[in-house]
KOLBA-313180 format. One line per 4 residues: number of its first residue (from 1); their letters; for each residue x, y negated, z negated of N, C-alpha, C. Coordinates in Angstrom, 2 decimals. Layout:
BEGIN
NUM	a	X Y Z X Y Z X Y Z ~ ...
# end
This chain:
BEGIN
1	xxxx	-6.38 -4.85 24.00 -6.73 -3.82 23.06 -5.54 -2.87 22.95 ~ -5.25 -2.05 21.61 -4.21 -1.20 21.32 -5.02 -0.15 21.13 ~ -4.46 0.72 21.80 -5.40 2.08 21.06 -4.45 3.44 21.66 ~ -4.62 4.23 20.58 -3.77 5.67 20.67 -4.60 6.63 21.47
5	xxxx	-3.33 7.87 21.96 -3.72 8.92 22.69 -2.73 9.68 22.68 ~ -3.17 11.20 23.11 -1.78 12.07 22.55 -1.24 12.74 23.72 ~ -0.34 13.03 24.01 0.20 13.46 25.05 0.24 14.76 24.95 ~ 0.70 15.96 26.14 0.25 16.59 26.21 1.15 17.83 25.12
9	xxxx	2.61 16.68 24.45 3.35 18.08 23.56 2.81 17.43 22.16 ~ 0.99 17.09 22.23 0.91 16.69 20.31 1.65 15.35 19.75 ~ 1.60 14.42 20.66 2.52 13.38 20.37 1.41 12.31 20.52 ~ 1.41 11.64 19.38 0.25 10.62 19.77 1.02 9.19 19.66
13	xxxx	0.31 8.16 20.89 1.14 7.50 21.08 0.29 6.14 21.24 ~ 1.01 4.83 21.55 0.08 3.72 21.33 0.12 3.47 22.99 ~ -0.69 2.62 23.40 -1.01 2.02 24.44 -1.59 0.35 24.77 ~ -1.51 -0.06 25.71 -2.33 -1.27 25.73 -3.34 -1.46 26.75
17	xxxx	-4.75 -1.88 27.03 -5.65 -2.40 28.22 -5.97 -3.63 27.99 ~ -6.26 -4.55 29.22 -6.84 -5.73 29.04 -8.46 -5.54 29.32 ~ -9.20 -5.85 28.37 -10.52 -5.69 29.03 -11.36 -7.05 29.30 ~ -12.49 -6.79 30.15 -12.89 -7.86 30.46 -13.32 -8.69 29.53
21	xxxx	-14.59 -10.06 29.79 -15.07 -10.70 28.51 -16.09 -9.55 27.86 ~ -16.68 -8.91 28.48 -17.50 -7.99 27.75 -17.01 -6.55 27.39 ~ -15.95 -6.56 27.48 -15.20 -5.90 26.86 -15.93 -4.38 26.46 ~ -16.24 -3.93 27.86 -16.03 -2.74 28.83 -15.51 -2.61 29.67
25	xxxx	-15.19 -2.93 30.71 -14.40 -3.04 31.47 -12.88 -3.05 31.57 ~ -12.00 -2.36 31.95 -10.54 -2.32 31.70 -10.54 -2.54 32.90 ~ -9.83 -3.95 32.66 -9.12 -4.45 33.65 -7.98 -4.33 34.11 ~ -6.64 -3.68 33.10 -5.42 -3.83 33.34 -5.13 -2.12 32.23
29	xxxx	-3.89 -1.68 32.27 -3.58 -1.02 31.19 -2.12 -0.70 31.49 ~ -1.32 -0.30 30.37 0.27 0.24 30.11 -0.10 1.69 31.25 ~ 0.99 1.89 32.01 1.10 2.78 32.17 1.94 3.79 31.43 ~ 3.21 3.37 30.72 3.93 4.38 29.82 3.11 3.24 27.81
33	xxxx	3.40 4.47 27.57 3.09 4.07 25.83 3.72 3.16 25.18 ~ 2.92 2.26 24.44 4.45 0.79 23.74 4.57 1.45 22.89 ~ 4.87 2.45 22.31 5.11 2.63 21.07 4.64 4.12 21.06 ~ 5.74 4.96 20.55 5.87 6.06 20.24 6.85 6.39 18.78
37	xxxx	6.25 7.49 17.97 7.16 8.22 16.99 8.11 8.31 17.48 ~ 9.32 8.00 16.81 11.06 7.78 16.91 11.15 8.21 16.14 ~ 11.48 7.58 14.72 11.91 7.65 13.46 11.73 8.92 12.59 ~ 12.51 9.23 11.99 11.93 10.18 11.00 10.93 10.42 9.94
41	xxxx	10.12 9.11 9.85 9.35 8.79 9.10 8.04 8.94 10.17 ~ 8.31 8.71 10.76 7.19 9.00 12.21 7.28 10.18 12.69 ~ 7.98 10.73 12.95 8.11 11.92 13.57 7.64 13.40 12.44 ~ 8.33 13.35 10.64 7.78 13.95 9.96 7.12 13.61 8.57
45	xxxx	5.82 14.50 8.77 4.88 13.75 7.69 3.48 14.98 7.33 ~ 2.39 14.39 6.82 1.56 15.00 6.64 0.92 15.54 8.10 ~ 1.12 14.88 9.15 0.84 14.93 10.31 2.03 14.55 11.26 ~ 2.68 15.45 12.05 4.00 15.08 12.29 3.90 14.52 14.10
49	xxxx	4.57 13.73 14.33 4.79 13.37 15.60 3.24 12.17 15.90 ~ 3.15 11.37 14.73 1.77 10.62 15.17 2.06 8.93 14.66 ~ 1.60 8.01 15.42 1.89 6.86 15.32 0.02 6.01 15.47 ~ -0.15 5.47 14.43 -1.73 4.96 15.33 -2.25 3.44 14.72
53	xxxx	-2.21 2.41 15.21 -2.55 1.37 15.12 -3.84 1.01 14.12 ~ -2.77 0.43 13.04 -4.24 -0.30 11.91 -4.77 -1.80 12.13 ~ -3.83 -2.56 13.32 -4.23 -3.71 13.62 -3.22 -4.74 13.95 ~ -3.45 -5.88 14.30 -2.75 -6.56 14.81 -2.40 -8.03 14.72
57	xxxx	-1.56 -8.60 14.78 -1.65 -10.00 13.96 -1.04 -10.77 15.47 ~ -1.12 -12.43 16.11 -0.18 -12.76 17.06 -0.07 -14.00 16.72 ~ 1.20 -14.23 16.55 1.80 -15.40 16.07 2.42 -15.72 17.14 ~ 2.04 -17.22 17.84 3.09 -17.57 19.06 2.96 -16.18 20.10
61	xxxx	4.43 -15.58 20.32 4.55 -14.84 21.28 5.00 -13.50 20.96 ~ 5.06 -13.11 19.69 5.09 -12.36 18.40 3.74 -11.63 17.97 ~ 4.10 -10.23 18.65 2.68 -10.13 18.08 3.41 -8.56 16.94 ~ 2.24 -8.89 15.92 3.51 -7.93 14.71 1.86 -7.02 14.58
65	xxxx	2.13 -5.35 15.07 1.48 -4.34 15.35 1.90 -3.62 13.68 ~ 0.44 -3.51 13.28 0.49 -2.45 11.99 -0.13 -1.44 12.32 ~ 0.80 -0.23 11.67 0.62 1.39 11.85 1.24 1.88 10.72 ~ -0.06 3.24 11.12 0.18 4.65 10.44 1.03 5.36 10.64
69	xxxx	2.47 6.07 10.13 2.79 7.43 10.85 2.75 8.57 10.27 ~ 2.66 9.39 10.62 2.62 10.84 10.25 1.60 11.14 9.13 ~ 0.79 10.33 9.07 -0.24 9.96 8.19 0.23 10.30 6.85 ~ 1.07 9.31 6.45 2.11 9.38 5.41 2.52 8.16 5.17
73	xxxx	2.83 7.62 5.63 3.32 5.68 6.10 2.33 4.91 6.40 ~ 2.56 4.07 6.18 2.38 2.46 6.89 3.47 1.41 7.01 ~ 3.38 1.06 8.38 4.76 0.32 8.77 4.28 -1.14 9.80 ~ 4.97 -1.93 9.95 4.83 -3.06 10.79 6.21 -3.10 11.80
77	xxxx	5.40 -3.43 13.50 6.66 -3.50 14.02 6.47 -4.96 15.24 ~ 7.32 -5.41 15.45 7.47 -6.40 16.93 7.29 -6.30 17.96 ~ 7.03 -7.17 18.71 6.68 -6.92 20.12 6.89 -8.59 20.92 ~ 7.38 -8.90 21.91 6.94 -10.26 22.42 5.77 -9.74 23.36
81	xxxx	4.14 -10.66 22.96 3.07 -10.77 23.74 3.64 -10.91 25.12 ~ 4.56 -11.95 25.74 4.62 -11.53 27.16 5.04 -10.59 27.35 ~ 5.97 -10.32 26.92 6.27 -8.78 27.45 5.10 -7.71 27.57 ~ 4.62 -7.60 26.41 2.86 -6.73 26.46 2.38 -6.94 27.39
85	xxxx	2.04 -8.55 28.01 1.40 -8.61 29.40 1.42 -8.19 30.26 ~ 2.79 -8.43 30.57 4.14 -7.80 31.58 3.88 -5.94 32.23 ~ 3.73 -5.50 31.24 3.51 -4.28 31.20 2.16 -3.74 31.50 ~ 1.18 -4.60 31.87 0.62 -4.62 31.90 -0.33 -4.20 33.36
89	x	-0.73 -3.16 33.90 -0.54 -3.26 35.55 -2.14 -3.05 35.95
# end
């Protein structure tokens, strides 16, 4: 699962958990954020400093993450799934 949260300077940021089959349970999660506002398109907007997941596509080991930023945009970005795993603790 991808899902946002904001840190504590107003920065909202993406994350990852593995949850169980019934999917309550978090089994695993990112400890730092995959994905944070960088860009200037992310960083300023109708809502500035916000990044938040519209969904997710995984091709192979490619998984291509669509987002909102600054609630102004929509953008698509990369990731290799193992690596996501990886990060995973």
């Amino acid at each position: 699962m991808i899902y946002h949260g904001i840190s504590r300077h107003a920065t909202y940021r993406l994350g990852a958990a593995l949850l169980d089959s019934s999917g309550i349970t978090v089994l695993a999660r990112t400890a730092d954020p995959i994905f944070e506002p960088l860009e200037k398109y992310e960083r300023e907007g109708d809502v500035p400093n916000v990044v938040f997941s519209c969904g997710a596509v995984v091709r192979g080991d490619t998984v291509f993450l669509y987002y909102g930023a600054a609630d102004k945009v929509t953008g698509v970005a990369t990731a290799s799934l193992a690596h996501m795993l990886d990060a995973l603790t």
